[in-house]
C-alpha positions as CSV (number, residue, x, y, z in Angstrom):
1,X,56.2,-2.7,77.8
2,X,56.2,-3.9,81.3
3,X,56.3,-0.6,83.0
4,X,54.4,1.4,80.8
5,X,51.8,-1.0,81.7
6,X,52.7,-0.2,85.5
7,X,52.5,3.5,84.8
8,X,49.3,3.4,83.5
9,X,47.3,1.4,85.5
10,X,49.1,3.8,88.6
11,X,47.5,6.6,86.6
12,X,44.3,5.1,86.6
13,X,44.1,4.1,90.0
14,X,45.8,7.6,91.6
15,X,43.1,9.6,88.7
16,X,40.1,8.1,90.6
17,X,40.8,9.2,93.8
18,X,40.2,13.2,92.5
19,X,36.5,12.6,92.3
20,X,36.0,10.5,95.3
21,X,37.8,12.8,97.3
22,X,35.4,15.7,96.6
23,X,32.9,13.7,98.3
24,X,35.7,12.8,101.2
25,X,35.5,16.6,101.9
26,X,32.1,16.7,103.8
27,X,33.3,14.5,106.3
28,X,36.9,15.8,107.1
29,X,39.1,18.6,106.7
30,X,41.7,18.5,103.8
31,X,45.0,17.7,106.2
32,X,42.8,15.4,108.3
33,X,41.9,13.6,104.8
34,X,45.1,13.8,103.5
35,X,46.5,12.1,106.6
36,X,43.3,9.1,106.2
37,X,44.6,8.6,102.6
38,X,48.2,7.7,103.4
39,X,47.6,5.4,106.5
40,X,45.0,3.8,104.4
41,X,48.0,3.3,101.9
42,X,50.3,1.9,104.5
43,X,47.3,-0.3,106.0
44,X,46.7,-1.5,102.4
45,X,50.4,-2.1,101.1
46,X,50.9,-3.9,105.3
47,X,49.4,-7.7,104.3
48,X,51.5,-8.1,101.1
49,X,54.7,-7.0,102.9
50,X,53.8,-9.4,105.8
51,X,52.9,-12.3,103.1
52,X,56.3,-11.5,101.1
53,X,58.6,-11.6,104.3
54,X,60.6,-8.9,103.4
55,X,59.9,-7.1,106.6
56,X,58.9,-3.7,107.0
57,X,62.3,-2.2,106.9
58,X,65.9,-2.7,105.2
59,X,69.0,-2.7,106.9
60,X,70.8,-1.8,103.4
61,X,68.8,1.3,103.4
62,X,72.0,3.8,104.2
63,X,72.5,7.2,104.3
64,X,71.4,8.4,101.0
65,X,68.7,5.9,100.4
66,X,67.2,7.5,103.8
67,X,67.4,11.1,103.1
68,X,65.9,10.1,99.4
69,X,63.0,8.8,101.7
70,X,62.8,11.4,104.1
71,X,62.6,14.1,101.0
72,X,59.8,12.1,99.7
73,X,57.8,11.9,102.8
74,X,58.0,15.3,103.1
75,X,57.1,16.6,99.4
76,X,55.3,14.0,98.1
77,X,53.3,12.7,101.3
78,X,53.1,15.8,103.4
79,X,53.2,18.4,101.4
80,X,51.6,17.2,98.2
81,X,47.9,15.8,99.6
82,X,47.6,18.7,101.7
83,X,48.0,21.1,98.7
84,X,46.1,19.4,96.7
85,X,43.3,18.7,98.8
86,X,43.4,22.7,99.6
87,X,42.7,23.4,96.0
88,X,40.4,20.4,95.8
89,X,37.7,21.9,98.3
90,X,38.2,25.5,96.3
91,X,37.3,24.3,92.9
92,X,35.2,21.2,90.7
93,X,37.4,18.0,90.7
94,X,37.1,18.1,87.0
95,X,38.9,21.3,87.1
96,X,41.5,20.2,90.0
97,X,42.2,17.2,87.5
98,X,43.2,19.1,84.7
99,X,45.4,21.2,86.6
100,X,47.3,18.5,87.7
101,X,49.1,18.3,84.2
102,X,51.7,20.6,85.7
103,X,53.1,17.6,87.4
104,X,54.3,16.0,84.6
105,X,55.9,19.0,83.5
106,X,57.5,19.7,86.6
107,X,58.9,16.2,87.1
108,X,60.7,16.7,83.8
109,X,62.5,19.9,85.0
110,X,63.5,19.3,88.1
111,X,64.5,15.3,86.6
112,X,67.0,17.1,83.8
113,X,68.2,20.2,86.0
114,X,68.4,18.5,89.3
115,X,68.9,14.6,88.9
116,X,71.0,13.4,85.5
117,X,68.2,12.8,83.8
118,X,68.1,13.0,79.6
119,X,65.0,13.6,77.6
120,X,66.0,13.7,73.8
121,X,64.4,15.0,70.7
122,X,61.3,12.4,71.0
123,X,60.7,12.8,74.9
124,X,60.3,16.5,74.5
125,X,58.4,15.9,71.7
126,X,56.3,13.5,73.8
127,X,56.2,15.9,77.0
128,X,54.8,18.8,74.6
129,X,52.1,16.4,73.1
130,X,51.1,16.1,76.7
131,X,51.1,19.5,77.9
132,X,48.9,20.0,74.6
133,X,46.5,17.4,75.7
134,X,45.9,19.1,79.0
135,X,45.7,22.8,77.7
136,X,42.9,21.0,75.0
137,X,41.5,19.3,77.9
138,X,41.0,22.8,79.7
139,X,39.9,24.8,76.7
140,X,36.7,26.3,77.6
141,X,36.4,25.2,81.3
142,X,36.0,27.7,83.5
143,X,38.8,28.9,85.6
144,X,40.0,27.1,88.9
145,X,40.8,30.3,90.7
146,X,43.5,32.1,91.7
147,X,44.0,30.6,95.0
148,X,43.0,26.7,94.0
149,X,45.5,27.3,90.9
150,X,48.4,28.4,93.5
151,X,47.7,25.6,96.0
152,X,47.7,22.5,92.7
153,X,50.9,24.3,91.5
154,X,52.3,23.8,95.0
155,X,51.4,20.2,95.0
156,X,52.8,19.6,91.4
157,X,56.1,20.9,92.3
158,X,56.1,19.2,95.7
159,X,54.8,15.6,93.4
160,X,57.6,16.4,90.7
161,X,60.6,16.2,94.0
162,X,58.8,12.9,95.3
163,X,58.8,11.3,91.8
164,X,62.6,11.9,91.2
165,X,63.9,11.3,95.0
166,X,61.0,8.0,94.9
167,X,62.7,6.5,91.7
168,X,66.2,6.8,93.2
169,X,65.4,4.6,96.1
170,X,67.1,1.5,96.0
171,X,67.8,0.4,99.8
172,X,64.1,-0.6,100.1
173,X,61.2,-2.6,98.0
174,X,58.2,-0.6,96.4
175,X,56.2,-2.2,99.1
176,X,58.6,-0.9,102.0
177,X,58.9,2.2,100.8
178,X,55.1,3.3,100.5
179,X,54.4,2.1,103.5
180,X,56.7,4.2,105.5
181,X,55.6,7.1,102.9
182,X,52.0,5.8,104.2
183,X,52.5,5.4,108.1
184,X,54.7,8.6,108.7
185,X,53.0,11.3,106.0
186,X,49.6,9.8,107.2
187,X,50.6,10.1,110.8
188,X,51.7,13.8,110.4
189,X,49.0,15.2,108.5
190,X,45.9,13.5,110.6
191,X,47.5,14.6,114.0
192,X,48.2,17.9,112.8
193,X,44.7,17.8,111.2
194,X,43.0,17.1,114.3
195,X,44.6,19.1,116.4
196,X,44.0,22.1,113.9
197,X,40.5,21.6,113.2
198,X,37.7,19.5,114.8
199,X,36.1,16.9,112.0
200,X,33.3,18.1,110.4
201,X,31.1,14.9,110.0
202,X,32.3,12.4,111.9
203,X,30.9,8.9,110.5
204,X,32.1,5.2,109.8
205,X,31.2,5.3,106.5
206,X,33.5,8.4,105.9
207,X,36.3,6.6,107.7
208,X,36.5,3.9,105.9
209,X,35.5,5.3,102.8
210,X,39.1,7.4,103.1
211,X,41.0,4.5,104.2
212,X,39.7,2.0,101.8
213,X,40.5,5.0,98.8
214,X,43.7,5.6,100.4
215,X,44.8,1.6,100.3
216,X,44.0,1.6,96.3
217,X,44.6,4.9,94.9
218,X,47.2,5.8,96.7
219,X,48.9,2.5,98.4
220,X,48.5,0.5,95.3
221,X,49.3,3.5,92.3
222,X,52.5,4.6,94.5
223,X,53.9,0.7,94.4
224,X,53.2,0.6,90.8
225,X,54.6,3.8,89.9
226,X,57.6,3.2,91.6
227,X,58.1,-0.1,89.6
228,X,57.4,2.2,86.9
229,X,59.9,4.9,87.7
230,X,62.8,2.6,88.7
231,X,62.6,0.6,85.2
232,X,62.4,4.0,83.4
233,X,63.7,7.1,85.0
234,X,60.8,9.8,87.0
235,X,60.6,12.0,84.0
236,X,59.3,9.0,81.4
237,X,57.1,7.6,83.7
238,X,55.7,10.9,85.1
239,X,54.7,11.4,81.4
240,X,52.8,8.6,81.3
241,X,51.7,8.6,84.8
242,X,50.5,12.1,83.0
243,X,47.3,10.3,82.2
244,X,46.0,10.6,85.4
245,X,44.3,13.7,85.3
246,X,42.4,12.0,82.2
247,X,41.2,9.6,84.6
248,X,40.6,12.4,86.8
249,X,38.3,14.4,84.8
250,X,36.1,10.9,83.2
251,X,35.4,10.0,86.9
252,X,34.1,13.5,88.3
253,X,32.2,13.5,84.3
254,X,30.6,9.6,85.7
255,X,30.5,10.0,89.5
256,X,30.0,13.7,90.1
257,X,28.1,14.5,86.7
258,X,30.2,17.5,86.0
259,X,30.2,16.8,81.8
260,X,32.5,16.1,79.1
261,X,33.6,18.5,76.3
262,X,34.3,17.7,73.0
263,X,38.1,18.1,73.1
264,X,38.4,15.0,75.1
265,X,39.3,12.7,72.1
266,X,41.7,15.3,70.4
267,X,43.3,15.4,73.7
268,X,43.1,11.7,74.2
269,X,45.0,11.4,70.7
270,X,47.7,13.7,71.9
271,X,47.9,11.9,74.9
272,X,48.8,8.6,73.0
273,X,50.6,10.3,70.4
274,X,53.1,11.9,73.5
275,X,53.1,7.9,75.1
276,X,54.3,7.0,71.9
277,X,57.1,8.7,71.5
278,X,58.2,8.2,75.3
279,X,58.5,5.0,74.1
280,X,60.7,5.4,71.1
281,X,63.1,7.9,73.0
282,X,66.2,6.1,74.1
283,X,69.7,6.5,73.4
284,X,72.7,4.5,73.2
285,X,76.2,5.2,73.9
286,X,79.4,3.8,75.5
287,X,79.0,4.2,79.2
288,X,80.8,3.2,82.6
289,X,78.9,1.5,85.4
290,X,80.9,1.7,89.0
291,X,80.5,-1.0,91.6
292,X,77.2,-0.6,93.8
293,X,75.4,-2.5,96.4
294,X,71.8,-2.4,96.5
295,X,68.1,-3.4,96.2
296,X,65.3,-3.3,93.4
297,X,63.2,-5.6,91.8
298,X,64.9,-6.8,88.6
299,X,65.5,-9.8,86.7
300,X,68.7,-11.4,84.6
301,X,69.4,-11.4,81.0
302,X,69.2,-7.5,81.1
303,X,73.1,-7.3,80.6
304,X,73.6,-5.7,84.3
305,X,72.6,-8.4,86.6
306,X,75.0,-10.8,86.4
307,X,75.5,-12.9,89.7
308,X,74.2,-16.6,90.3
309,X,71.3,-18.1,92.3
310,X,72.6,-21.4,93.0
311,X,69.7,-24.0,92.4
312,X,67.3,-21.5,90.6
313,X,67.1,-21.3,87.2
314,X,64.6,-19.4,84.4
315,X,64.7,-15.5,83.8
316,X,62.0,-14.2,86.6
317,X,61.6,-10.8,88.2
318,X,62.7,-11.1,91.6
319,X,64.3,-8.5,94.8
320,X,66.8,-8.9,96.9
321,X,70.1,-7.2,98.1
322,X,72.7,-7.3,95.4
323,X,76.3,-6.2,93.5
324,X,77.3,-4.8,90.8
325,X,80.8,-5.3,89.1
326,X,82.3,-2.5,87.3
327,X,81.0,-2.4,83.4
328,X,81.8,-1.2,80.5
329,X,79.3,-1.3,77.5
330,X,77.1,0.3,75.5
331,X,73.4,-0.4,74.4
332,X,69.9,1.5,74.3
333,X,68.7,2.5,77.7
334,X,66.6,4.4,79.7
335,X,67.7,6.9,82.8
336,X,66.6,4.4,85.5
337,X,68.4,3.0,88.3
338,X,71.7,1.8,86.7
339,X,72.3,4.8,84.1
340,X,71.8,7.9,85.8
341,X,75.0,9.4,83.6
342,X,75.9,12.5,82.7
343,X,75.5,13.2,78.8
344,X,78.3,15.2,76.7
């Protein structure tokens, strides 16, 4: 249950930050916000990676693990804000949160066509009880607009590339890898931003309002999502990470008075009901693990993590660079770091 638990409280955090953007708006342009957001999540995620002493980079990182990184700077911290943001000054955040149920959706497709991923009968059943949820959740609500529509279905498919590349890297710590997603998206969109575009309202209060939203609901929902993706593959916990826009739409309904309907606990049920069945879809078959070197949090007793810690004892989640022996076995598991497989 451990990273469902992750996934959610991700959700809730990233869902906030829809409605408390809106406001965000007055005082800065959408790139120059979008670049605010991310530093504030490398400024928030920069004491615990000091505290930890894992340093701010990884030497193990190689090749692949870098142009994994690179791809999700790019899509998922560049990209991604900026579209969203875009559509967010076009239409209500209520609105903009429901429309950002296409990211779950296209997590899923690019994770089975593009990165070994498996969904069986139950996790499409689960991804359609989502979909349902948001199409209740938009019954009756006026339309976004053309434009805002193409801009959040821009940023979806930009989000659904980060989420598969993000839960592939494993040559750096959650922490490490949101903060260079943080430092380098952050830097790129605000200089861009500013040198576009002069800031509208220039204040404290607006600066440290975005930098202080960035460090929680984005700094702290990326590290939590990526424990979340790396434990159970991008398209599972996208699913679940699906539950965002809920958030989404209660906050603007609190914060920006913009109402509830009364779909919202039909769709609420289908958004369980789809959770549910995430849950209950794994698989089992004989499989072949190669040798690897690398980095992730993880703990022993999991039937993959077999080497020694001389002097410490007691089954604890730890990270730290590590090898794998070739395997052979077969058990229930999800697609996430150590069975990304291809299925017959």
């Amino acid at each position: 249950m451990r990273p469902f638990i992750l996934a959610i409280l991700s959700a809730f955090l990233f869902g906030l930050s829809t409605p408390l953007s809106k406001g965000l708006l007055a005082h800065w342009t959408s790139q120059q916000l979008a670049g605010l957001l991310y530093l504030g999540a490398a400024l928030g995620v920069s004491l615990p990676l000091v505290i930890s002493r894992a340093g701010f980079f990884s030497a193990r990182l190689g090749k692949t693990n870098f142009l994994r990184l690179a791809g999700a700077i790019l899509f998922g911290g560049i990209l991604g804000p900026l579209f969203l943001l875009a559509g967010l000054s076009l239409a209500s955040a209520s609105s903009v949160s429901l429309w950002l149920n296409l990211e779950m959706v296209a997590t899923s497709v690019l994770a089975v066509l593009l990165f070994r991923d498996h969904l069986g009968f139950r996790g499409w059943s689960g991804a359609a009880c989502v979909l349902v949820a948001g199409v209740l959740l938009s019954w009756g609500e006026g339309a976004a607009g053309l434009r805002a529509g193409v801009f959040l279905g821009a940023a979806c498919i930009c989000w659904g590339m980060d989420n598969n590349l993000t839960a592939l890297i494993d040559g750096l710590t959650p922490l490490q890898s949101t903060f260079w997603k943080g430092l380098v998206a952050g830097s790129v969109n605000l200089a861009l931003g500013l040198w576009l575009a002069r800031i509208p309202d220039p204040s404290r209060a607006g600066l440290f309002g975005a930098l202080g939203l960035g460090a929680i609901s984005y700094g702290a929902s990326i590290v939590l999502y990526i424990k979340a993706a790396q434990a159970l593959g991008a398209s599972r916990s996208q699913m679940i990470f699906a539950s965002a826009p809920l958030f989404g739409w209660l906050g603007s309904a609190v914060w920006l008075r913009e109402g509830l309907t009364p779909m919202q606990g039909l769709a609420f049920g289908f958004q369980a009901l789809g959770t549910f069945l995430l849950f209950k879809d794994r698989h089992s078959h004989a499989h072949f693990h190669e040798a690897m070197a690398h980095t992730h949090e993880h703990q022993h007793q999991d039937g993959h993590h077999t080497h020694s810690h001389p002097g410490l004892t007691g089954n604890f989640r730890h990270t730290h660079p590590h090898t794998h022996e070739p395997l052979s076995h077969s058990h229930p598991h999800w697609p996430d770091l150590h069975h990304r497989h291809a299925h017959s």
